[in-house]
Structure formats: C-alpha cells, structure tokens
C-alpha positions in Angstrom: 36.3 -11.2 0.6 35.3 -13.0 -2.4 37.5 -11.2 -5.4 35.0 -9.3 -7.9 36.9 -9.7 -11.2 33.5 -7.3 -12.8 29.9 -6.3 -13.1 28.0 -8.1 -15.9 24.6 -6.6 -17.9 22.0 -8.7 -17.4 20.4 -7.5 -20.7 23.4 -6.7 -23.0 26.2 -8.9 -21.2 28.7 -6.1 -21.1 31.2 -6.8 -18.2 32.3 -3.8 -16.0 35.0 -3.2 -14.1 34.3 -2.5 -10.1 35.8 0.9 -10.9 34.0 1.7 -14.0 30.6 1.6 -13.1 28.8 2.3 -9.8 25.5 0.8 -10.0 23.8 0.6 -13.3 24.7 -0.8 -17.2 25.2 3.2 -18.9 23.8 1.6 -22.0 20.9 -0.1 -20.7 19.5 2.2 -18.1 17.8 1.0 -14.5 15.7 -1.5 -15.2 17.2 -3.7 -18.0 20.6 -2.4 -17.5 20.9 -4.3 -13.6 24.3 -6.0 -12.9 25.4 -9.1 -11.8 28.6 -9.4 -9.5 31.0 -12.0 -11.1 33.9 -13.9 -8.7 36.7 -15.4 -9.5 34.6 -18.8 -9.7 37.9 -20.8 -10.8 40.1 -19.6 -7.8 37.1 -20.0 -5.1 36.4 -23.7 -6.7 40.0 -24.8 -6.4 40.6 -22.6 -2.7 37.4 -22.4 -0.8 36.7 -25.4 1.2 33.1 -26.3 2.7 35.5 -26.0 6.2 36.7 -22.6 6.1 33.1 -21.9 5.7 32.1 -23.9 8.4 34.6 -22.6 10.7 33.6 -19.1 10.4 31.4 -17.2 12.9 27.7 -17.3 13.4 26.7 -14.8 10.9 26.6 -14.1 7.2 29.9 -13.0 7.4 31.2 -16.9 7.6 30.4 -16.1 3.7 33.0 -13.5 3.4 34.9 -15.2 0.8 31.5 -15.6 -1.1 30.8 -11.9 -0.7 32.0 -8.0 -2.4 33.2 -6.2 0.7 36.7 -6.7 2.6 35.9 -5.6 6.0 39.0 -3.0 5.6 37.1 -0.8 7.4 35.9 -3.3 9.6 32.3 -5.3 9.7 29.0 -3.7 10.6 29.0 -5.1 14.4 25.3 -6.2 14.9 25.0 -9.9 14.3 23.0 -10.8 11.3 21.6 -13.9 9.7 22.8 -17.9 10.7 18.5 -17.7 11.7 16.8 -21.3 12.5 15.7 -23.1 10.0 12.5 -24.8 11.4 10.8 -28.2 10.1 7.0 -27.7 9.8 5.6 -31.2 10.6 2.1 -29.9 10.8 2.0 -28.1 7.3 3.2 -31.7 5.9 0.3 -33.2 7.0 -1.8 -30.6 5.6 -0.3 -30.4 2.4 0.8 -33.7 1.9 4.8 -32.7 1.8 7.6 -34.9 2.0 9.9 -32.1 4.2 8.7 -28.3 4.6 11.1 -26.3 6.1 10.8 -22.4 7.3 13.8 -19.9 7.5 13.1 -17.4 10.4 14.7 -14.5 9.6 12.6 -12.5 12.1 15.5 -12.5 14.3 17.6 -10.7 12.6 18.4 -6.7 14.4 15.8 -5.4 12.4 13.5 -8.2 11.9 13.9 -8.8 8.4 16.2 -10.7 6.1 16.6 -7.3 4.7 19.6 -6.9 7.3 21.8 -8.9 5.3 21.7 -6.3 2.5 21.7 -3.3 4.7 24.9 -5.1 6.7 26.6 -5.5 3.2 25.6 -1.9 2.1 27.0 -0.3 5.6 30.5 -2.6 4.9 30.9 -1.6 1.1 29.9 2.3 1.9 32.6 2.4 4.8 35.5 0.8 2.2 34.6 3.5 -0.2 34.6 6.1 2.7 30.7 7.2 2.5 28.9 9.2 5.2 25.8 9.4 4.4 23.1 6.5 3.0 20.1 6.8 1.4 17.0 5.0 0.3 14.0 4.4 -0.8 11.4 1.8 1.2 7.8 1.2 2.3 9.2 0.1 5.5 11.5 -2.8 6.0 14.3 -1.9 4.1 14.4 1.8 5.6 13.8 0.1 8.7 17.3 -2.7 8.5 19.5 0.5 7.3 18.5 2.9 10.2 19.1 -0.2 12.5 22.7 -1.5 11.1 23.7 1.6 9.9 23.8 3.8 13.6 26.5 1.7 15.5 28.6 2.3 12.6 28.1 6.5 13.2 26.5 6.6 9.5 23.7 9.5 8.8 20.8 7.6 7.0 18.6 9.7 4.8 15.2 7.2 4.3 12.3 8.0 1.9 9.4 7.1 1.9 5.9 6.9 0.4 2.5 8.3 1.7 0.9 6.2 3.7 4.0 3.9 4.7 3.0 2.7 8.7 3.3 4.6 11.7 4.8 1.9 13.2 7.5 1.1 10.6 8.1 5.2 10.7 8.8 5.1 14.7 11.1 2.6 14.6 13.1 4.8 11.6 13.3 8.0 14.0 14.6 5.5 17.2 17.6 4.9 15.1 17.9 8.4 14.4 17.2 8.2 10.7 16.2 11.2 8.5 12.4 10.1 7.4 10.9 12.2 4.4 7.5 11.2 3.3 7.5 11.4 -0.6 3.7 12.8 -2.3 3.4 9.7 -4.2 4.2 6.0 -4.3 7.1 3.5 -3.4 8.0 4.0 -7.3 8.3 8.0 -6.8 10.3 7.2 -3.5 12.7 5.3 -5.3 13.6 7.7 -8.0 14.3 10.6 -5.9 16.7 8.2 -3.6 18.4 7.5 -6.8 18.7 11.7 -7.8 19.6 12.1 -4.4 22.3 9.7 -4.6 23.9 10.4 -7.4 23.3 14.2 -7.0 24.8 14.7 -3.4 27.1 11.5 -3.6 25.6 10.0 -1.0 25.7 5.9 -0.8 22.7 4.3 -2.0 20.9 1.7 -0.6 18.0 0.6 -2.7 17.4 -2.5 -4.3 18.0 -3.8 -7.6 19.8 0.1 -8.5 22.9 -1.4 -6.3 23.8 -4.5 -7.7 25.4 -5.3 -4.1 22.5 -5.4 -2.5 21.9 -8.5 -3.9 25.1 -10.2 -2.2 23.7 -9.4 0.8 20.2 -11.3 0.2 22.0 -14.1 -1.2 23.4 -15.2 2.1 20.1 -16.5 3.0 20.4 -19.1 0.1 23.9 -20.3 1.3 22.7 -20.6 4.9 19.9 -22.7 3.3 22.3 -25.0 1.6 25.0 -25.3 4.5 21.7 -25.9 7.5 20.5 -28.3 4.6 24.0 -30.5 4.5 25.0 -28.9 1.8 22.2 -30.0 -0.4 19.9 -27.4 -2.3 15.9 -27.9 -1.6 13.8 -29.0 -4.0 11.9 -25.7 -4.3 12.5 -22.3 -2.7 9.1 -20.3 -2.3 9.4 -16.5 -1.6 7.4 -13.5 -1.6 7.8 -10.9 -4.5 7.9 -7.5 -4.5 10.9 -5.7 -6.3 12.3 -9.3 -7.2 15.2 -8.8 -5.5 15.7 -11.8 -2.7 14.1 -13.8 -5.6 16.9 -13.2 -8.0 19.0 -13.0 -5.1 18.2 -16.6 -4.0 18.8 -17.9 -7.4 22.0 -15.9 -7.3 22.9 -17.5 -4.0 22.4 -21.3 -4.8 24.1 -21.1 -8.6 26.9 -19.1 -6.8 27.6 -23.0 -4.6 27.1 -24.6 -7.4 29.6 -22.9 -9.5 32.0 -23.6 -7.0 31.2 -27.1 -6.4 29.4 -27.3 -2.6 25.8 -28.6 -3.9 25.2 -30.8 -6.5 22.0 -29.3 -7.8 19.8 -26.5 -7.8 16.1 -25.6 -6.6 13.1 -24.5 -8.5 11.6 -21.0 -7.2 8.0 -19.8 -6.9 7.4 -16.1 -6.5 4.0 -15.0 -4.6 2.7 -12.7 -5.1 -0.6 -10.7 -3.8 -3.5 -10.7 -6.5 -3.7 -6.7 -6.3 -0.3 -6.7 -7.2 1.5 -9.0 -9.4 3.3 -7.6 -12.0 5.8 -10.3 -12.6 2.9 -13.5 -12.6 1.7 -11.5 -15.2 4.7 -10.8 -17.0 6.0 -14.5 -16.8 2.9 -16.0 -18.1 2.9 -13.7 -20.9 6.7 -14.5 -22.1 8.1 -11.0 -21.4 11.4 -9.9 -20.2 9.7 -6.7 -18.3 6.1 -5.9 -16.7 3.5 -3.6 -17.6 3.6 -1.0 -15.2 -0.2 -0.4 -13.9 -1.8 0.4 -10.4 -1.8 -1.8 -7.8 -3.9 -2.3 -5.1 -2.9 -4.6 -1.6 -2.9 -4.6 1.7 0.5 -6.2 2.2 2.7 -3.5 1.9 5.9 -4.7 1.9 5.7 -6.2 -1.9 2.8 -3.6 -3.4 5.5 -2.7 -6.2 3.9 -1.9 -9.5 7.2 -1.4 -11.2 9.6 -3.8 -9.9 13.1 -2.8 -9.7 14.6 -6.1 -10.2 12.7 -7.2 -12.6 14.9 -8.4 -15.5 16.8 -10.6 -13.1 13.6 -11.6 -10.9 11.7 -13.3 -14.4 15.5 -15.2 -15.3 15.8 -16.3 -12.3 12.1 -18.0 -12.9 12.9 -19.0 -15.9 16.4 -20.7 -15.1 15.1 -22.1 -12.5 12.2 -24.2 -14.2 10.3 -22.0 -11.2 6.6 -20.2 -11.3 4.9 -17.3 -10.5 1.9 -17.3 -8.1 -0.3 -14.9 -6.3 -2.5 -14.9 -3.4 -5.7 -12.6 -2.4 -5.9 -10.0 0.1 -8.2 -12.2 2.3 -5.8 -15.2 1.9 -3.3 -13.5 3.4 -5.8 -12.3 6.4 -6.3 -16.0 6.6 -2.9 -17.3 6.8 -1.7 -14.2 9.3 -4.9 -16.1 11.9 
C-alpha cells in the first residue's frame, strides 16, 4: 500500500491524521470540508519504479503502492479494472481528431468503473474490521457494492431514491443486498446513508463523504497513463454527476506526476445533461460551490442537483485549464442509436 502520511481539507487545508478523522473536515462540514488523501510522494518518487508497476497483476491492484488499503485482510477477489482501451478510427474522421481513444469499463463485475471504488471500499472496511456497508445510489454504485462486497461475506445496506430502475433494483436483491427505497431524491438518499453510518457504525460507501472512494476511481487515470506509455492524454472527457471520477481523474494523473511517471498532465471536460448541470453552471459563474435547484434528465446516473464532490470536481476544472459542458436529453437519445 501506498503509505497515507494524512487527510488534507480541500477548503481550509487542515491536514488530518488517518486516525483522527473518518471521512469529513469537522470544521468545514460535507461539502466544503471533502478530503484529499496525501502519500508519502518523496518515498514513492525515489522507491516506486514504472516496473514494479508493470509487473503487478491484471487489475487495479498493480496500483497497490499508489493506493490506501494494505490488503491485511486480504483483497476483494473479483477482478476489477486493467479494461481495453480502444482507438475510435471512425469518430476521428468525424470529428476531425488526431487520436480518440475509449476506456471500456463495461467489463468490470458490475459493469461500471464504479467497481474500483466499491473494491477499495470492501479492502479498507475489512482492515478496520466492518460488517456491514452502506450507501446511497441511483443505481450503479449500489449496484458495484452489492456485487464486490458478497464474496467477501459483507451485509450491504443500499438506499435508494424513488423511481431508481427496476432493473438496476434486481440486480441489487441477486447479490443479496438490503434495498430501501427512500420518499425523495438521490440527495435525501444520501443523507440518511450518511445518519445511518455514523449512527449504527456501519462502513460507508458513498461518494465524495469517503474521501477513499476517490482512490478507487483514480485507478482508471493510472491505467490511462500506463496503456498510454506512460504519457497523459491531451484531454480526459467524463460524465458528471457528483464530480467524483472527475476529481478523481485529476487526482489520478497529478498523483504520476508527483512521482515522476508522466511528464504532463491533461485538460478535463465534465458533461453534463442540460436538465442537470449544476457544476457548468457553477464554473462559468466563478464559484467554488453550485446552486442547488431541481433537475430534470433522463440519464439517471448523473441527475445530481447537489453534487457531493463538488469543491474538488470545479478545482479539478480549474487546475486542469479544463471545461464544463452539457448535452440535451435528445442528444443523448441520439448518441445511445
């Protein structure tokens, strides 16, 4: 494992100890106060060789050095991430590119690239001796934790909004989950997770709250890098809903760089849909959080009107020299034909 040496604020800086604070800055609350997990950069510069990565197996744990959990307990045993990375010669042509490439993270247990936060979630609860996970998810999230977190013998508590698809509720009860429909929205689901959690002691998986999460969804950027030749793209595009692969992709590349495996780092453009695009909004209009309102989509997965990872998602932007974007309802109809 990569050696945490603290938790920083993303709003007031503070650094945490790994055994002072669980999830959230105390002073800044759950949506300014996020953390960020800080490595021993110096150590992994000088110590970590682009081998001992390359020698490692075909999954994200070949990042274990890069990442907050030991495997003490042992490893979540379903194989996640190492997905193709496909050139798209046909959407150069359309769009006049010099390279587009696609990561297919469809492959993953679940079918998601949430898998690589549920995996790391399922390692870190097992170190600190958990039983029981919970969380909050219109689908794909609740969906990657029932998946990953059953082989492991871990009860999985999932809640989630009205509404949510039948088909992303079946797959929950096949694993054996616990589904609760909440009366209310993603954002309703999400704060009772968090009561639950801290009420009952339960682990929590849900994004952003967890700042380990995040370690997880970085992975994807490393594989990026490492299937690349070591070299960062020139621009990462990503959906947006809480913000937190965005940030996490950010996290991901400027982790290498610290440590000296690419010699540059990509620009990143958020999409989001027009019905719901809190952070396009927020970014254009200089602020550090968004404007809560209601939202309106029919893609699911991202209809967040209060994203969780917000602080980090709009730095990550920012730093990056990235955008925002968003994308109708019918564009998206267009794109899935």
């Amino acid at each position: 494992m990569g050696r945490v040496i603290g938790l920083r604020c993303v709003s007031c800086g503070r650094i945490y100890s790994p055994d002072e604070v669980e999830y959230v800055c105390p002073r800044c609350g759950p949506i300014r106060g996020t953390l960020e997990v800080l490595y021993d950069y110096d150590d992994l510069k000088k110590n970590l060789k682009v081998a001992d990565i390359e020698r490692g197996p075909l999954s994200q744990w070949r990042y274990l050095p890069l990442l907050p959990v030991s495997g003490s307990r042992g490893l979540p045993r379903l194989r996640v991430g190492w997905t193709p990375l496909y050139r798209s010669k046909n959407l150069e042509k359309d769009f006049d590119f010099g390279e587009l490439w696609l990561k297919d993270d469809g492959l993953n247990p679940s079918g998601s690239l949430k898998d690589r936060a549920s995996q790391v979630a399922v390692a870190h609860a097992l170190e600190k001796g958990r039983e029981i996970m919970v969380a909050a998810s219109t689908g794909n999230a609740a969906s990657s934790l029932a998946v990953n977190a059953a082989p492991e013998g871990i009860r999985t508590v999932i809640l989630v909004p009205e509404g949510a698809p039948r088909a992303k509720l079946a797959q929950l009860l096949v694993f054996g989950a616990e589904v609760y429909q909440v009366r209310g929205t993603y954002d309703d689901a999400y704060d009772l997770s968090i009561e639950l959690a801290l009420r009952k002691g339960w682990y929590l998986r849900s994004t952003a709250y967890n700042p380990y999460l995040g370690e997880g969804k970085k992975t994807v950027a490393l594989e990026l890098a490492e299937q690349l030749r070591w070299k960062a793209p020139d621009w990462v595009v990503i959906p947006v809903g809480d913000g937190c692969i965005f940030q996490s992709v950010w996290k991901g590349f400027r982790d290498l760089h610290r440590i000296g495996f690419i010699d540059s780092l990509p620009r990143l453009i958020g999409v989001q849909a027009e019905g719901c695009s809190p952070l396009k909004k927020a970014f254009f209009e200089g602020k550090e959080t968004v404007e809560v309102r209601p939202v309106s989509t029919i893609a699911d997965s991202i209809m967040v009107a209060n994203p969780r990872d917000q602080v980090k998602a709009l730095k990550a932007a920012r730093e990056s020299g990235g955008t925002f974007i968003s994308v109708s309802d019918q564009e998206i109809l267009n794109a899935i034909r």
